[in-house]
C-alpha positions in Angstrom: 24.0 -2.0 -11.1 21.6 0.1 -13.4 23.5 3.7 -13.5 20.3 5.3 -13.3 19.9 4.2 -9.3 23.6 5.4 -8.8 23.2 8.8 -10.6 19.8 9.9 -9.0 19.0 10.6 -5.9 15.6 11.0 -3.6 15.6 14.9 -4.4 14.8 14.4 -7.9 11.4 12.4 -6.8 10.5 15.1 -4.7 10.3 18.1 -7.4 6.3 18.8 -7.6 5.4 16.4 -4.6 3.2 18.7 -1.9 3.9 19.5 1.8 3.3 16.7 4.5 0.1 17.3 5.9 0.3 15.0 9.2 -2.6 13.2 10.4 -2.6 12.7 14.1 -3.4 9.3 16.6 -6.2 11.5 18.1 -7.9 11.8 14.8 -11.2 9.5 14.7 -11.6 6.3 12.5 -14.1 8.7 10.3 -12.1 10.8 9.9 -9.0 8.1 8.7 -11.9 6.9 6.2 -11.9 10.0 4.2 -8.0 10.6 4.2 -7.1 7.1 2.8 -9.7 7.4 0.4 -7.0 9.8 -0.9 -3.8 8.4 -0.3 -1.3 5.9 -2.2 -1.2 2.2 -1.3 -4.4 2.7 0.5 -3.0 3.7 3.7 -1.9 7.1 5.9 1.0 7.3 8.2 -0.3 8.3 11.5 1.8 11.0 13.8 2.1 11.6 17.5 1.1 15.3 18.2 3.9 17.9 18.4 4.6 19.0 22.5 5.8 22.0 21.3 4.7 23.6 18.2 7.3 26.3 18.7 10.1 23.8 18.9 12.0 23.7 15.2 12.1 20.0 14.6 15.4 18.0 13.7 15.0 14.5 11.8 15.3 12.7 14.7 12.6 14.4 17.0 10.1 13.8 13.4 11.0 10.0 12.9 10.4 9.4 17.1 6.8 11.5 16.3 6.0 8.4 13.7 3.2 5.8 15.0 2.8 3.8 12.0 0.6 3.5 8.5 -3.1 2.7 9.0 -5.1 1.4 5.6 -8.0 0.3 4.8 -8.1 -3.1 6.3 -7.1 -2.5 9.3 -10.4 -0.4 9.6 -12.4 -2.7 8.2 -10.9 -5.6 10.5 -11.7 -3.5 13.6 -15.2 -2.2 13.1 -16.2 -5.9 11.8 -15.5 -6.6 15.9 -18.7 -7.4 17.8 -18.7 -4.1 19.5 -17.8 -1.7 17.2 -20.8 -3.6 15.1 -23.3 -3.1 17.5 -23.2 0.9 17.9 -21.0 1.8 14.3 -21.8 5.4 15.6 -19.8 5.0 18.0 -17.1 3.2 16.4 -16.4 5.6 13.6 -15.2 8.2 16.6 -12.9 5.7 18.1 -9.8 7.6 17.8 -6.9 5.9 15.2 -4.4 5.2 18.5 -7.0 2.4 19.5 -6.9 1.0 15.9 -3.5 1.6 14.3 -0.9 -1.1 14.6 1.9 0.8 15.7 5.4 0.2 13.5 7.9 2.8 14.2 10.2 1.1 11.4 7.7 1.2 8.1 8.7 5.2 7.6 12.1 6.8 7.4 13.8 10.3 7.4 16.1 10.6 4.6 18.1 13.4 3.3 17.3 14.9 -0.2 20.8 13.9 -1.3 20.2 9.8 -0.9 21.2 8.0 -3.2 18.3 6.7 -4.9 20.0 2.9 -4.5 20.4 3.6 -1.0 16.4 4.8 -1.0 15.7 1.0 -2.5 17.7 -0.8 -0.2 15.9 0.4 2.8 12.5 -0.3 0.7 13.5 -3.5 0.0 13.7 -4.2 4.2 10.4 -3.6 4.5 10.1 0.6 4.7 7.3 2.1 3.0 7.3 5.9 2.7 10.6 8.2 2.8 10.0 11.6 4.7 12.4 14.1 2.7 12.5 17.7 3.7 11.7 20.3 1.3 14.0 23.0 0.7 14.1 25.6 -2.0 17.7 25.3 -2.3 17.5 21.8 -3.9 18.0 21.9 -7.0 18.1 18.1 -8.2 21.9 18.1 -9.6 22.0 14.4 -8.6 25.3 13.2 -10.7 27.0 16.4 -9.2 26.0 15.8 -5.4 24.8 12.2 -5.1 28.5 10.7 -3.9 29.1 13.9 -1.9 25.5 13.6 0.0 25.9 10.2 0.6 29.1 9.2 2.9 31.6 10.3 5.0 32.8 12.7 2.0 29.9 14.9 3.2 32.1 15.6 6.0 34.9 16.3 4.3 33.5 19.5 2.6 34.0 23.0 3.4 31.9 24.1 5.8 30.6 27.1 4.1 30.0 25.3 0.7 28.0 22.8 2.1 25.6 24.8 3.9 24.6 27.0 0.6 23.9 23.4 -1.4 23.1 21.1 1.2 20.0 21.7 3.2 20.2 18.9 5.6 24.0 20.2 6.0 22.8 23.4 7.6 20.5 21.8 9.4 23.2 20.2 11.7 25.3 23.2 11.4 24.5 26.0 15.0 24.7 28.9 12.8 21.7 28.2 10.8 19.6 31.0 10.4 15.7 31.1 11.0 14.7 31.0 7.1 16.2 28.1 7.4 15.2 26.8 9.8 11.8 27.4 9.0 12.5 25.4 5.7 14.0 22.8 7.7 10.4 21.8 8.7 9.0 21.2 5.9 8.6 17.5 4.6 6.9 15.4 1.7 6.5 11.8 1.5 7.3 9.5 -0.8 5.5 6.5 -1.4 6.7 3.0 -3.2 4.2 4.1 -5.9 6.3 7.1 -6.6 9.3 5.5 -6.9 7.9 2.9 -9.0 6.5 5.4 -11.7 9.8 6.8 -11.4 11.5 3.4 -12.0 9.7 2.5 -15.2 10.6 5.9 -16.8 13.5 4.3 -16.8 13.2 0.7 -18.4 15.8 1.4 -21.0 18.4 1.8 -18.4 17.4 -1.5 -16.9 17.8 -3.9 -19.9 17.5 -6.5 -19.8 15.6 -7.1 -16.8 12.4 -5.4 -17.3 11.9 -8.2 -20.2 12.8 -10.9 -17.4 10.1 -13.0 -16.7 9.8 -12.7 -12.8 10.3 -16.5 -12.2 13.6 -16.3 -13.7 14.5 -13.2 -11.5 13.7 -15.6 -8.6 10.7 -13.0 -7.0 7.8 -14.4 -6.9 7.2 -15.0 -3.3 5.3 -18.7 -2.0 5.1 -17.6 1.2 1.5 -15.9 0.9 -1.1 -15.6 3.2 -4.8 -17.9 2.1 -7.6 -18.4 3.1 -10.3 -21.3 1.9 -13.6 -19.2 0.2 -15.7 -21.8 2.7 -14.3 -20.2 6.1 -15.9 -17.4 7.6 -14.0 -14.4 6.3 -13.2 -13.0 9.5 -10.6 -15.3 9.7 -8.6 -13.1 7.2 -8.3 -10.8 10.1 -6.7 -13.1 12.2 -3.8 -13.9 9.9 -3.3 -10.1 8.6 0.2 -9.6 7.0 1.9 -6.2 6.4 3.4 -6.7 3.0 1.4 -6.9 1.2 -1.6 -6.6 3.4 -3.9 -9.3 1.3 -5.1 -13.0 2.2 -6.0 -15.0 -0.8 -9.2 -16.8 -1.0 -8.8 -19.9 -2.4 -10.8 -23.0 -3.3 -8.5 -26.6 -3.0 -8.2 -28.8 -5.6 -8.2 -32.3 -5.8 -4.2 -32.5 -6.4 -3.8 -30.3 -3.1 -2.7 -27.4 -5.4 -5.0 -24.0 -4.7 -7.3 -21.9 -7.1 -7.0 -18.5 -6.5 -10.9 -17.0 -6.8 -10.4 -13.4 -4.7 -8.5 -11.6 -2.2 -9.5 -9.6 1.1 -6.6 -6.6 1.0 -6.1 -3.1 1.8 -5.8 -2.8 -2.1 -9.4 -4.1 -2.9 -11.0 -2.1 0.2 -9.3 0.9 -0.5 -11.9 2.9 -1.8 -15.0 1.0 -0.6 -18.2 1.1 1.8 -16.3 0.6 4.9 -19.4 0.0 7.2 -20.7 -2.8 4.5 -17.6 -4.2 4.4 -16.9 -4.5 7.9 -21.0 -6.3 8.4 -19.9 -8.5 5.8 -16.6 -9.2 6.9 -18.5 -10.5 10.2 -20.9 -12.5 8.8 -20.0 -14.4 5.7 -17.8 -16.5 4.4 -14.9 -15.4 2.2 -15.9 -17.0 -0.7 -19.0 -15.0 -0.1 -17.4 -11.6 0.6 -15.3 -11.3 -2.4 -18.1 -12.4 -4.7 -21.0 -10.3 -3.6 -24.2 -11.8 -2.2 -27.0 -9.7 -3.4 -28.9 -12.0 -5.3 -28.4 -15.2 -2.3 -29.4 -13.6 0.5 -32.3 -15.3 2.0 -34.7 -12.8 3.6 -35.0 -15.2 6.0 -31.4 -14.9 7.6 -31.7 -11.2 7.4 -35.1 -10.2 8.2 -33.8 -6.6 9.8 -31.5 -5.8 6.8 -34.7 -6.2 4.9 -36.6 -4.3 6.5 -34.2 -1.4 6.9 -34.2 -1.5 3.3 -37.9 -0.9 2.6 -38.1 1.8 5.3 -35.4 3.8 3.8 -37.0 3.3 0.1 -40.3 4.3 1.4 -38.6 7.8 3.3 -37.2 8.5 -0.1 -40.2 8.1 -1.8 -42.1 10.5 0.4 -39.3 12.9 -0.2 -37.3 12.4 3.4 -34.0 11.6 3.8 -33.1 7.8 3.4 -32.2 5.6 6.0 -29.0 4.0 5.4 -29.6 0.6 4.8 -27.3 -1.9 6.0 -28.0 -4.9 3.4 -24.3 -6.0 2.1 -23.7 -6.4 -1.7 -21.0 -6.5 -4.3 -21.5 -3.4 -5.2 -21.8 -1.6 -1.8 -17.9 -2.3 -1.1 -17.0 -1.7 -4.9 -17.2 -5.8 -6.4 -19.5 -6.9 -9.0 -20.0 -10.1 -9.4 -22.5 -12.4 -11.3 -24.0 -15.9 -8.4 -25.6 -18.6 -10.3 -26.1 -21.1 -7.4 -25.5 -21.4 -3.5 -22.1 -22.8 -4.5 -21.0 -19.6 -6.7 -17.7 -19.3 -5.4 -16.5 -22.5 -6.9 -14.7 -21.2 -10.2 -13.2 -18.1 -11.6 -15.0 -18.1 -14.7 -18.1 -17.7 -13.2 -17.4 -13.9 -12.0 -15.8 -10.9 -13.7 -15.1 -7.4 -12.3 -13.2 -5.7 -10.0 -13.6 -8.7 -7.6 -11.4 -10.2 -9.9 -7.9 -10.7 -8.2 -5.3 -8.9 -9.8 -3.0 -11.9 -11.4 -0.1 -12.6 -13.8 2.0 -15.8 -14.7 5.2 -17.0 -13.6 6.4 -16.3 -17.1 5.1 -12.8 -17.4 8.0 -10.0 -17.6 8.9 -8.1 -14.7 8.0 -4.6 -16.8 4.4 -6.4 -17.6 4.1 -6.5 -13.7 4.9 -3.1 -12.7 2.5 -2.0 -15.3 0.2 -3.8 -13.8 0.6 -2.8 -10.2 0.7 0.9 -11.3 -2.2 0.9 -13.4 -4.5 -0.6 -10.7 -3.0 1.5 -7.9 -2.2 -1.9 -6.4 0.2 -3.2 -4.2 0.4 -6.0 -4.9 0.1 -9.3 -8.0 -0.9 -13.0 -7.1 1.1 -14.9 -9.7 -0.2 -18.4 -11.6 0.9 -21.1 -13.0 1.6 -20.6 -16.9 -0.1 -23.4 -18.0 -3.6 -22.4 -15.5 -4.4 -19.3 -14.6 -6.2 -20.5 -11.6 -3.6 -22.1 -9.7 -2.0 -20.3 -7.5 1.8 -20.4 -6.8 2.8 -16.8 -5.0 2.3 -13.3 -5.0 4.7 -10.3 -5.9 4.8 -6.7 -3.9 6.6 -3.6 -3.9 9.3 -4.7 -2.2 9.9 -7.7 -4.8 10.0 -5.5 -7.5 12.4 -3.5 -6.0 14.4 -6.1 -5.4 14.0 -7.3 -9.2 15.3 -4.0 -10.6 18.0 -4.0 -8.3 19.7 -7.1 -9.6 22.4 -7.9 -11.0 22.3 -9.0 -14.9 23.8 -12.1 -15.5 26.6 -12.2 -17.6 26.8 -14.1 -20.6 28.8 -15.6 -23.5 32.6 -14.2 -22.9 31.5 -12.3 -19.9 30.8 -15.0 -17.7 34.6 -16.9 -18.0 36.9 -15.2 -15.8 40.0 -13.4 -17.2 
């Protein structure tokens, strides 16, 4: 095991990282829309309201508050239903409780001491964000404190001594005083992006496995979620997984093997025109939705979205405000893409842009891949096969990567033959 993970604990991520500033269930859908827009893996965590404001809050009472992380497909998913499409006024102040899929388990509470290998472990089952509470006694002397934070030996330490260094110490302690107290209740939250950009700060410490290519690390996961660019794409919602949260739209070959032409994910509708989105979503197919259909749309099948169109063209021409139109193309949820015939889903090469999926090879290194993800903000990379960069054979998340850098290298030469 890498010293680095041994040697550093969750404290020294925290230095810089601002206050926690909770968003609550009673908050509406609109409002949700604008806070993802500027958080990390395209989603918010999402808090029961306090009972008593007055009340100082332990860890415990905080992780019990937790409801669960809402992105940006999750919204899309629920105003592309039928009823939410037919007044969007109304659906935009549905408040997030109605919409948020509640996971209790996704967030933890962790002292500022943790280990930073004990911080992957739980990341690697499947938690996303670590709640840390600030304190301006931390200092980040990890090699000192990270065995004694992290154990029973935290017990074993004199009483007085540990309540000057450890924050979450006093906490427990009945003689804290109110300052502390008061410091007690401040948290920030780390994401899997932060601990990633921490992570590849640290590649040296890692040889060789950054240079690993990611088949032979065994973490490329085949167990993906698909779904054919012919079917309407609101089946993507009926098969929504949490990690990552992406469905692959895919085209079949004749060999039974799958090209991989887009993706419907929280990562790709992050930052986009949810209310386009969600029309779309509704009423086309997948192959349709992740290539754009601005230049197939027959005025025919959408007389109204025409029509809305001109009207709010002709307000802005005689200087009113315009009417939003409702017309769905690549652009208006952030994809570009270039149709040639009713069939222009069929084939990679005849799109480019960020409808592109984000892809790599089963032979690309596992540091080329955490570039990758943390350059596009994404959580996520479907992998291909070597020889075609179409086929598809798996995707790899956060919590593969995690598990990647967490391996053990395997010994060779003299190493490997037991003394």
């Amino acid at each position: 095991m890498a010293s680095v993970f041994l040697h550093h604990v969750v404290g020294d991520l925290t230095v810089g990282k601002p206050e926690l500033v909770e968003f609550a269930e009673n908050e509406t859908v609109e409002a949700a829309i604008r806070a993802i827009g500027e958080s990390s893996e395209g989603g918010i965590p999402v808090w029961k309201k306090r009972s008593q404001k007055s009340v100082i809050e332990n860890a415990e009472m905080r992780q019990q508050r937790f409801v669960g992380i809402l992105n940006s497909f999750d919204v899309v998913a629920f105003l592309a239903r039928e009823e939410c499409l037919t007044d969007q006024a109304k659906a935009i102040k549905t408040p997030v409780s109605e919409v948020i899929i509640h996971n209790n388990s996704v967030l933890k509470v962790v002292d500022p001491g943790t280990r930073l290998i004990d911080a992957l472990e739980m990341m690697k089952q499947g938690v996303k964000r670590l709640l840390v509470p600030k304190s301006i006694v931390w200092r980040g002397m990890s090699k000192r404190f990270s065995i004694l934070y992290n154990g029973k030996w935290l017990k074993n330490i004199d009483t007085s001594s540990a309540n000057s260094t450890n924050p979450i110490a006093n906490t427990n302690h009945p003689s804290s005083s109110s300052s502390t107290a008061t410091i007690r209740d401040k948290f920030c939250c780390l994401s899997r992006e932060d601990v990633l950009r921490f992570i590849i700060g640290c590649l040296g410490a890692l040889a060789p496995l950054p240079l690993s290519s990611i088949a032979s690390l065994g973490v490329i996961n085949p167990n993906y979620c698909s779904i054919e660019a012919s079917c309407p794409a609101i089946d993507a919602t009926k098969k929504l997984p949490q990690d990552p949260c992406a469905v692959a739209v895919v085209e079949p070959t004749s060999d039974g093997q799958y090209n991989i032409i887009g993706e419907i994910s929280a990562s790709k509708l992050w930052k986009c025109d949810y209310l386009a989105a969600s029309w779309a979503l509704a009423n086309l197919s997948a192959g349709q939705f992740v290539m754009g259909v601005e230049d197939n749309m027959s005025a025919r099948s959408l007389p109204d979205i025409v029509l809305n169109q001109m009207v709010g063209e002709a307000n802005l021409g005689n200087g009113g405000s315009p009417t939003r139109p409702k017309k769905f193309s690549s652009r208006s949820i952030g994809f570009f893409g270039n149709a040639a015939n009713s069939n222009f889903w069929v084939g990679r090469s005849m799109y480019r842009g960020r409808s592109a999926p984000l892809t790599c090879k089963v032979t690309s290194s596992l540091a080329a891949v955490m570039a990758q993800v943390l350059s596009h903000r994404a959580t996520h990379v479907w992998v291909t096969e070597a020889e075609n960069d179409d086929i598809l054979v798996g995707v790899i998340g956060y919590a593969d990567i995690l598990a990647a850098v967490t391996k053990q290298p395997v010994p060779t030469g003299s190493e490997s033959q037991p003394s």
